[in-house]
VEXZADO-624589 format. One record per residue: residue number from 0; residue in one letter; x negated, y negated, z negated of N, C-alpha, C in turn. Coordinates in nm, 2 decimals. Last residue first. Layout:
N
NODE  pos  code      nX      nY      nZ     caX     caY     caZ      cX      cY      cZ
NODE  NUM     A       X       Y       Z       X       Y       Z       X       Y       Z
...
! end
This chain:
184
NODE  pos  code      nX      nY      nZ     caX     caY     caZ      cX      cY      cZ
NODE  183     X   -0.19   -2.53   -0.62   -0.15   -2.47   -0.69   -0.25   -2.37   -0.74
NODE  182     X   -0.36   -2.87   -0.69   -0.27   -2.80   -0.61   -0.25   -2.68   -0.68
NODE  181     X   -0.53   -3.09   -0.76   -0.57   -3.04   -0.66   -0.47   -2.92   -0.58
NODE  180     X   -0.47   -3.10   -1.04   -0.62   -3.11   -1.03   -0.62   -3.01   -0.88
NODE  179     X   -0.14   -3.02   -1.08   -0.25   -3.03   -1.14   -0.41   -2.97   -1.10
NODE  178     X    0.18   -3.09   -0.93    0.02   -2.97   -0.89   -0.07   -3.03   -0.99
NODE  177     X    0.46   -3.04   -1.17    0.36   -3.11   -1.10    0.24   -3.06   -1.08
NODE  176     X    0.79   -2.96   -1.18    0.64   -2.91   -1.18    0.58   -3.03   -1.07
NODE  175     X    1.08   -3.17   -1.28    0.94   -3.07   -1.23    0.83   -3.11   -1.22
NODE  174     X    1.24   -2.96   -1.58    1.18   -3.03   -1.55    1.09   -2.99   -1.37
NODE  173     X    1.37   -2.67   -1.64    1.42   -2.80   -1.55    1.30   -2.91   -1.49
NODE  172     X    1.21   -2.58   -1.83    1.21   -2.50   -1.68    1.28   -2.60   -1.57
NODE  171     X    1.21   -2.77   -2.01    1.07   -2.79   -1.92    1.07   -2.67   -1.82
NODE  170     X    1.48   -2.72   -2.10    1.44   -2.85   -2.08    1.31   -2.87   -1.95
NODE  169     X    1.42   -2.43   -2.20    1.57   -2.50   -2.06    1.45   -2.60   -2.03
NODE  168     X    1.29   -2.26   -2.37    1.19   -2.40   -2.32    1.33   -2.43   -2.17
NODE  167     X    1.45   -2.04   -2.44    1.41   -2.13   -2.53    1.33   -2.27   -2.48
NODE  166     X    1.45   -1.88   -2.19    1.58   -1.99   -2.25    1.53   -2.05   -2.35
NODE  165     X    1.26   -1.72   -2.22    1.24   -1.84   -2.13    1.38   -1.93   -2.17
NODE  164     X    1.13   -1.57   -2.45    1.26   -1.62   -2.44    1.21   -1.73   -2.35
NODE  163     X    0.86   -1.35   -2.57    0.90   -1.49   -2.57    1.00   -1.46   -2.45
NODE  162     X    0.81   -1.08   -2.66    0.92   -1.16   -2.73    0.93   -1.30   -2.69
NODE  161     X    0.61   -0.98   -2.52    0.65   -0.95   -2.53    0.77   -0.98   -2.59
NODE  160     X    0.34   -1.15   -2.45    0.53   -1.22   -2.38    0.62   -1.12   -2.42
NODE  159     X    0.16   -1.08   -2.67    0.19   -1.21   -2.63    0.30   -1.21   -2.61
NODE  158     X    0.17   -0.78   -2.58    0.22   -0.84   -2.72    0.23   -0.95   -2.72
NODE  157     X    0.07   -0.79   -2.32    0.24   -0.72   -2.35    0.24   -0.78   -2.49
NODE  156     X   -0.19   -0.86   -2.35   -0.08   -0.96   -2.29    0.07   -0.92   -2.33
NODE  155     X   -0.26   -0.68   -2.50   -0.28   -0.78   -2.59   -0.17   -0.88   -2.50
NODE  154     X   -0.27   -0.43   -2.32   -0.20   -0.41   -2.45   -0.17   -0.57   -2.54
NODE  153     X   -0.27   -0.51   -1.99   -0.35   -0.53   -2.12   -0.27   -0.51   -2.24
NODE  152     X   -0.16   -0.30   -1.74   -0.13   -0.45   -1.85   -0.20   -0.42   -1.95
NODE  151     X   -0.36   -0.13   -1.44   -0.22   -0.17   -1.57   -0.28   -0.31   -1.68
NODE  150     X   -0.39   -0.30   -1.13   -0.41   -0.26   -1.21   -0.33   -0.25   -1.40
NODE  149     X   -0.18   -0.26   -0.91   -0.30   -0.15   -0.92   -0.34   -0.14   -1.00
NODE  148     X    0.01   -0.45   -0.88   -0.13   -0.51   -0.88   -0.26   -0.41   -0.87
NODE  147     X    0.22   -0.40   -0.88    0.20   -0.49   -0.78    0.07   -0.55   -0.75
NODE  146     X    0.23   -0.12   -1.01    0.26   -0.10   -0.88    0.26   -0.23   -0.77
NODE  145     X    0.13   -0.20   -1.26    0.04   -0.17   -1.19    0.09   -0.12   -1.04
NODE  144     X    0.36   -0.38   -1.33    0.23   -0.47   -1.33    0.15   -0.33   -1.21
NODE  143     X    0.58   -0.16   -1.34    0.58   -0.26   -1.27    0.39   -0.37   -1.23
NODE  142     X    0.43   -0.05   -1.57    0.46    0.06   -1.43    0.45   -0.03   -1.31
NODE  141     X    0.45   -0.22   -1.76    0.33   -0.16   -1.74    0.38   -0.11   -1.57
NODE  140     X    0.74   -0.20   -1.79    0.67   -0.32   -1.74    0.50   -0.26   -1.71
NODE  139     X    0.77    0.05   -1.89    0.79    0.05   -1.79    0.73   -0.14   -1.71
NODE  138     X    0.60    0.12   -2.17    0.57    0.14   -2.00    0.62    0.14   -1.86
NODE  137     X    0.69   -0.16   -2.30    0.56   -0.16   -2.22    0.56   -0.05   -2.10
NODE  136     X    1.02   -0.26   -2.26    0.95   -0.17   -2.31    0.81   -0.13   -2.21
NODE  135     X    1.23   -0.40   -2.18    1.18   -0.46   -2.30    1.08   -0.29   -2.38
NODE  134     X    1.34   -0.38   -1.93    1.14   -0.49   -1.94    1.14   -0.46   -2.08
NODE  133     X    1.52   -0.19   -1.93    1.36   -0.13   -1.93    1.27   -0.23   -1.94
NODE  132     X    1.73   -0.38   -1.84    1.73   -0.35   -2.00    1.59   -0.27   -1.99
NODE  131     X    1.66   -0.41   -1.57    1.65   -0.52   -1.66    1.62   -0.49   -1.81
NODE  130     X    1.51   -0.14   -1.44    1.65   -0.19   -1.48    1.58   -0.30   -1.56
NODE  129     X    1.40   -0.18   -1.09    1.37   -0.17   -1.25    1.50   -0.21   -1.30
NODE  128     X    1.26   -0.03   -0.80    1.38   -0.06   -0.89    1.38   -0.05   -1.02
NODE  127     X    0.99   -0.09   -0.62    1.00   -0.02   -0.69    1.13   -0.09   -0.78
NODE  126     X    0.87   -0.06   -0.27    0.97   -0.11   -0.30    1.05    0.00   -0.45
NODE  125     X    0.71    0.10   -0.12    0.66    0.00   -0.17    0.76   -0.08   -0.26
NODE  124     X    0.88    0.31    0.03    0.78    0.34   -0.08    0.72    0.24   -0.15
NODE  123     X    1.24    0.30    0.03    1.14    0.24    0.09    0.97    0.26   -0.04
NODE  122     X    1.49    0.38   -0.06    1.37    0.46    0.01    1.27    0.39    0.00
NODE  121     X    1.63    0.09   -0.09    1.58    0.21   -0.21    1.46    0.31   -0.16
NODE  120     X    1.67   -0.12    0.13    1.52   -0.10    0.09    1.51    0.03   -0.05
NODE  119     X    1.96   -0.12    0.13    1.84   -0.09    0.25    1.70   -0.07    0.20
NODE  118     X    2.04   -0.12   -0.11    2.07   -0.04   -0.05    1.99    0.03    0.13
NODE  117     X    1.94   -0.37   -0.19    1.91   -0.27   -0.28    1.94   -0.11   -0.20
NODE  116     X    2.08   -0.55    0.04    1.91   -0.51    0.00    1.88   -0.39   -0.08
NODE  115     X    2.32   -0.48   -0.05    2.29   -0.46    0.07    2.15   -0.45    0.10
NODE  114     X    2.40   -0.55   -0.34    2.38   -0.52   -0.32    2.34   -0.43   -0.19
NODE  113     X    2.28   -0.90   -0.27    2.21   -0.84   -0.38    2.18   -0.66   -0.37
NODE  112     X    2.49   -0.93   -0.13    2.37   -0.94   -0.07    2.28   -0.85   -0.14
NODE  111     X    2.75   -0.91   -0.29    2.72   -0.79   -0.14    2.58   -0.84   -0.11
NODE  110     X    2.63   -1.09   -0.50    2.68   -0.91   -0.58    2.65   -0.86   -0.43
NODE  109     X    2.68   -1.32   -0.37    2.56   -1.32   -0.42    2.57   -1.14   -0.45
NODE  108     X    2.96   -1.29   -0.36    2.86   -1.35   -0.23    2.76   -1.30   -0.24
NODE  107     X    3.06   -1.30   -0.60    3.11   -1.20   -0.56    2.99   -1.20   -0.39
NODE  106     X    3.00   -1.55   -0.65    2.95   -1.45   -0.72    2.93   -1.27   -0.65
NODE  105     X    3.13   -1.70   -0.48    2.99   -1.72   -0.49    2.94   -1.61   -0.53
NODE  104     X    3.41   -1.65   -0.61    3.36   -1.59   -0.39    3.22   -1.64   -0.39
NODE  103     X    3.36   -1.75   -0.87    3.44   -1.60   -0.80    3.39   -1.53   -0.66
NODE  102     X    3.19   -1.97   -0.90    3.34   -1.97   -0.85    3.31   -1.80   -0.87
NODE  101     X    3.04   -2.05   -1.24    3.01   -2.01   -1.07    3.17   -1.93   -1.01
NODE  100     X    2.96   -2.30   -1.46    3.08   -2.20   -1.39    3.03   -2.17   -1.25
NODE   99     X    2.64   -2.33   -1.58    2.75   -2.43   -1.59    2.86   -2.29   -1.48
NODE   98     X    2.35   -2.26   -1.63    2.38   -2.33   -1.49    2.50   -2.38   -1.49
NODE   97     X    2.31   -2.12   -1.85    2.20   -2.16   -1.82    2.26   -2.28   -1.72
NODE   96     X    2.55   -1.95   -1.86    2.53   -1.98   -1.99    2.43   -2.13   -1.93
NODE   95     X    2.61   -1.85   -1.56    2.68   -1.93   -1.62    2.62   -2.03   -1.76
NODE   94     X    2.41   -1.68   -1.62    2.38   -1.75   -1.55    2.50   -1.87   -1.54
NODE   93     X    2.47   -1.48   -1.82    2.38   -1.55   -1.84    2.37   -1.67   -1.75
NODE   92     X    2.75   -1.38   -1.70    2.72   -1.45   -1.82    2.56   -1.52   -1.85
NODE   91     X    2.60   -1.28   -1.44    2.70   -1.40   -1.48    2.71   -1.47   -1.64
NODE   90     X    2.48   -1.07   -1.58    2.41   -1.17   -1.47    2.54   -1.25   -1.48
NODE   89     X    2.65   -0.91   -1.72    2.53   -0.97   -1.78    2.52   -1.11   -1.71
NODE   88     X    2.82   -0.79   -1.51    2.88   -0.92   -1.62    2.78   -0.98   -1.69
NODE   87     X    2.59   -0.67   -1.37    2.64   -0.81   -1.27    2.72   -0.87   -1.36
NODE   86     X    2.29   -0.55   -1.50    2.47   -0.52   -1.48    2.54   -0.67   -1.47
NODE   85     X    1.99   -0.58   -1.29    2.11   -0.61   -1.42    2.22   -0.57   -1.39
NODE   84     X    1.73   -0.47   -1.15    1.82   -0.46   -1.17    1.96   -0.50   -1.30
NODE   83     X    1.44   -0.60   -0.99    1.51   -0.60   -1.13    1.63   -0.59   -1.10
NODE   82     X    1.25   -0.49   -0.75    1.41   -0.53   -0.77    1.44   -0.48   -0.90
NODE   81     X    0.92   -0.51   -0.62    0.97   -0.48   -0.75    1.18   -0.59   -0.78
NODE   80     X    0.70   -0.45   -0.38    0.83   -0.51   -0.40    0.92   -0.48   -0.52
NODE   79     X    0.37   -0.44   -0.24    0.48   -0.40   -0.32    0.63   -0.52   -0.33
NODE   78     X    0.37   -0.42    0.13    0.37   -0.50    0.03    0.44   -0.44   -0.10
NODE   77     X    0.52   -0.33    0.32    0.40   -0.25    0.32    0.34   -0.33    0.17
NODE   76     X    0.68   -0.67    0.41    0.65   -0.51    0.46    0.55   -0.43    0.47
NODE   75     X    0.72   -0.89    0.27    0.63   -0.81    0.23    0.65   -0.65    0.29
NODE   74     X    0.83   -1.04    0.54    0.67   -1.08    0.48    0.64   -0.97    0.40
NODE   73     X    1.05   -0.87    0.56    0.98   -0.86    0.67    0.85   -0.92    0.63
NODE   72     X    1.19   -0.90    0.36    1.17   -0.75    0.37    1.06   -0.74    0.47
NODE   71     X    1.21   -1.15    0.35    1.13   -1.10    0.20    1.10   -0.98    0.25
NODE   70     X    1.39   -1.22    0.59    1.24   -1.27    0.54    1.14   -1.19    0.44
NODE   69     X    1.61   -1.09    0.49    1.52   -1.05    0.60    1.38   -1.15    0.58
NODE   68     X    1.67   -1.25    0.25    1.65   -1.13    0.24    1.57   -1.08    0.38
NODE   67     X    1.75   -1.53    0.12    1.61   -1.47    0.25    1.58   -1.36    0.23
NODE   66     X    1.95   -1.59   -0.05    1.88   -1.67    0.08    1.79   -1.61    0.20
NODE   65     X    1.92   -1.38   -0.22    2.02   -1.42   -0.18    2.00   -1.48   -0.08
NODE   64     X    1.63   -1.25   -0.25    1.74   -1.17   -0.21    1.86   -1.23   -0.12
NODE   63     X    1.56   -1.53   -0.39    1.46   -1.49   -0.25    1.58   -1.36   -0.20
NODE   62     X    1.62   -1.55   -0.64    1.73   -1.57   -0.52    1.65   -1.56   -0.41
NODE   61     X    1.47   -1.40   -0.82    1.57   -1.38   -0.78    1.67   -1.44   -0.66
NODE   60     X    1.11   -1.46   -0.74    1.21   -1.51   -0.74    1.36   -1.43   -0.72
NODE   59     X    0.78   -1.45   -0.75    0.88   -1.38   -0.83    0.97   -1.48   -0.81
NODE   58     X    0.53   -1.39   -0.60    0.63   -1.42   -0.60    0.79   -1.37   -0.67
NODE   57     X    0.14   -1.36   -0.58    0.25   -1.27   -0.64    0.41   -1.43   -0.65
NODE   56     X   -0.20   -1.22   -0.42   -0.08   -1.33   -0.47    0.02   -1.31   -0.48
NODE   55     X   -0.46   -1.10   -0.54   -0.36   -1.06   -0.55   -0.27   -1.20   -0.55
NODE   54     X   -0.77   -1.04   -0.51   -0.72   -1.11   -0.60   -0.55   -1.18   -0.52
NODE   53     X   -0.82   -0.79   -0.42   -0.91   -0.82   -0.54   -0.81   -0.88   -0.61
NODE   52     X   -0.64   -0.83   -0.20   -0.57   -0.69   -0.28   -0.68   -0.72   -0.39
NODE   51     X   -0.58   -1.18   -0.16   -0.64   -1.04   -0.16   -0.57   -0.91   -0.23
NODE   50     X   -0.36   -1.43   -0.04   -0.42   -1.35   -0.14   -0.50   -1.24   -0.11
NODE   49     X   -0.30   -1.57    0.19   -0.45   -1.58    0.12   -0.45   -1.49    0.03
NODE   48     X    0.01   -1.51    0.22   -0.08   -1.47    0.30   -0.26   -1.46    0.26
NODE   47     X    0.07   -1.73    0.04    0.07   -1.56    0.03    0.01   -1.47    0.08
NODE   46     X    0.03   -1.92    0.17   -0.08   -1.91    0.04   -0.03   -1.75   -0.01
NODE   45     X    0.23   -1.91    0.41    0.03   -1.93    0.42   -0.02   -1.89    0.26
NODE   44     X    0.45   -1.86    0.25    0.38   -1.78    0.31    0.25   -1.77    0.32
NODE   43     X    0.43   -2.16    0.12    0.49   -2.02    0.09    0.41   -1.94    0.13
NODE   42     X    0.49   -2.28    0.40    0.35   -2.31    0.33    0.34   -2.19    0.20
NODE   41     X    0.73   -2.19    0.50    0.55   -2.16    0.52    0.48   -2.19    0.49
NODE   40     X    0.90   -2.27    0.36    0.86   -2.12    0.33    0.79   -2.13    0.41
NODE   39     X    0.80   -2.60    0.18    0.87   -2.53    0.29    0.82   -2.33    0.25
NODE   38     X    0.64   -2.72    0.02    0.76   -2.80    0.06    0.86   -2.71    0.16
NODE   37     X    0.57   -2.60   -0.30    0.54   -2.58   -0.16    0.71   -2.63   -0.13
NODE   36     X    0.68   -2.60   -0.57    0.48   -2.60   -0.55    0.47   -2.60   -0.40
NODE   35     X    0.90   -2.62   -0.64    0.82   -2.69   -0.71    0.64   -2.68   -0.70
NODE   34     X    0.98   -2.41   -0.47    1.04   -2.56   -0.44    0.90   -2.62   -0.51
NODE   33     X    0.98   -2.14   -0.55    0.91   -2.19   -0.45    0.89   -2.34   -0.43
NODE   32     X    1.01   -1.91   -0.81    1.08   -2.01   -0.70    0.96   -2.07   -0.64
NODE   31     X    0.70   -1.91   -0.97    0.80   -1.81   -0.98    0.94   -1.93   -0.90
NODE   30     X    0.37   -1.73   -0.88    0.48   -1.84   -0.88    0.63   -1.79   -0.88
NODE   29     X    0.09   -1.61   -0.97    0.21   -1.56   -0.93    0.28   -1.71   -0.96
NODE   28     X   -0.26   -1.44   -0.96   -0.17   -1.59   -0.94   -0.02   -1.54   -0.95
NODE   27     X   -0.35   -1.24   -1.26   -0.30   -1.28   -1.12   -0.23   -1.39   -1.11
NODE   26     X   -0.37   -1.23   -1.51   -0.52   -1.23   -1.42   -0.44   -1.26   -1.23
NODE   25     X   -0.19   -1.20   -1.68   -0.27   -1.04   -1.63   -0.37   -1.10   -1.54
NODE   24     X   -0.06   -1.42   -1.67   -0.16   -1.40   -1.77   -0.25   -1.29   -1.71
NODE   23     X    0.05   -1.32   -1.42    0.00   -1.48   -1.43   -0.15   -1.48   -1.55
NODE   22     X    0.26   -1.22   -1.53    0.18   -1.14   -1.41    0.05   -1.28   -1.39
NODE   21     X    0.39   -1.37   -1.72    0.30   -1.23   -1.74    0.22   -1.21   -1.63
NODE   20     X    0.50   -1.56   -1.54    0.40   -1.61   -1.65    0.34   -1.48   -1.61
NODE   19     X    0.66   -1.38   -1.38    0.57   -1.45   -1.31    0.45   -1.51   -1.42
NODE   18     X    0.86   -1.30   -1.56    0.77   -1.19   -1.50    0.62   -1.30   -1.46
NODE   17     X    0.96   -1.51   -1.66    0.91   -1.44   -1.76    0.78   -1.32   -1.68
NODE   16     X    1.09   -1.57   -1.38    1.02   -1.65   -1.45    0.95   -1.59   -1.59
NODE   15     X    1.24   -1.30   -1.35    1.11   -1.34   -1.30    1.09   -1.44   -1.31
NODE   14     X    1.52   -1.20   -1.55    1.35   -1.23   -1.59    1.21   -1.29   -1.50
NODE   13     X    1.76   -1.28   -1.43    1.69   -1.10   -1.45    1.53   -1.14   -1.49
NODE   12     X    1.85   -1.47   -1.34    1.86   -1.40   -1.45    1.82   -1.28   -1.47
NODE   11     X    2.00   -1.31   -1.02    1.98   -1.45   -1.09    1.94   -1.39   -1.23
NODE   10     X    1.91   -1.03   -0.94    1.98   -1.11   -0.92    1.96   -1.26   -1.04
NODE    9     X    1.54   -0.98   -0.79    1.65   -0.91   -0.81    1.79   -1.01   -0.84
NODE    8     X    1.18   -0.97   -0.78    1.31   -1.02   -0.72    1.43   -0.96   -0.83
NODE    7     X    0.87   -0.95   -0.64    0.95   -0.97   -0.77    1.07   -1.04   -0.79
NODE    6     X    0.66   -0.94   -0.41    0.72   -1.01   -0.49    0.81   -0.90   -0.57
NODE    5     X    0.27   -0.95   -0.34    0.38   -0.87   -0.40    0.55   -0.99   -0.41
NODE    4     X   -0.07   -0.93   -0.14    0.10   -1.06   -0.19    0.18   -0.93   -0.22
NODE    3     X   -0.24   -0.73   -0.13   -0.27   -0.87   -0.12   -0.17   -0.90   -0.16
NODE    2     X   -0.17   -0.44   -0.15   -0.19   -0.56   -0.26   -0.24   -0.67   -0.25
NODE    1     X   -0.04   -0.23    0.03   -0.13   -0.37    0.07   -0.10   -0.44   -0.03
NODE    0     X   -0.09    0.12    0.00    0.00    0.00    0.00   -0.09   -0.12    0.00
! end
């Protein structure tokens, strides 16, 4: 498999901004959405494209499924690809809690894309399905780290993010990101 660029997907609220720090800490670049570091999906790309299978570039975004599913299947083809799985009253409830009411025919929009990818890409060898309720146990985030990177998680990082709550810092996931000392 090609460990230069990975992503990290699945439906709103399913942890890839928790993923992206950790994968982050573990020694690899990873960004989590796109907006706040590149103006476009090719610029996106190009710095995906730079990574190495040494040194590894990584994407973690839930709604890369909903907006750009053929894209995602077609940049990381042969690429790992990790789909966090949640149970869809979870993912609403949370994402409501975070974002304010989502209509019904959004929801229900987002649930056939979500699951039409999951359903095209299960075979696929690069392409590994995690349940949401499994992050909160090292070997399966372990599993995940070493199928995007090859190499497994440090016992000392899993205890770091092991209990940190990206809902706790709303304010400064809202906020935006600014490139510091030259870019990403």
């Amino acid at each position: 498999m090609d460990r230069s660029r990975f992503c990290i997907t699945g439906m709103p609220r399913s942890r890839t901004a928790w993923l992206a720090a950790l994968m982050y800490a573990h020694g690899t670049e990873t960004l989590h959405e796109y907006p706040p570091f590149f103006h476009s999906l090719e610029e996106l790309g190009a710095w995906l494209c730079a990574g190495t299978a040494e040194s590894p570039h990584g994407y973690a975004d839930g709604f890369s499924i909903i907006y750009h599913a053929p894209l995602l299947k077609r940049h990381f083809d042969g690429c790992p690809i990790v789909v966090i799985q949640r149970h869809p009253l979870e993912v609403r409830r949370s994402w409501e809690a975070w974002d304010g009411p989502i209509s019904d025919d959004l929801f229900a929009n987002v649930m056939r894309k979500v699951i039409g990818f999951c359903r095209e890409t299960a075979q696929s060898p690069n392409v590994l399905m995690v349940a949401y309720t499994q992050l909160e146990t090292y070997e399966v985030v372990n599993r995940l780290v070493i199928h995007c990177t090859g190499r497994p998680l440090k016992a000392w990082t899993w205890q770091l993010f092991h209990r940190l709550k990206i809902e706790l810092h709303k304010a400064k996931c809202r906020a935006p990101v600014r490139a510091v000392s030259g870019g990403v």
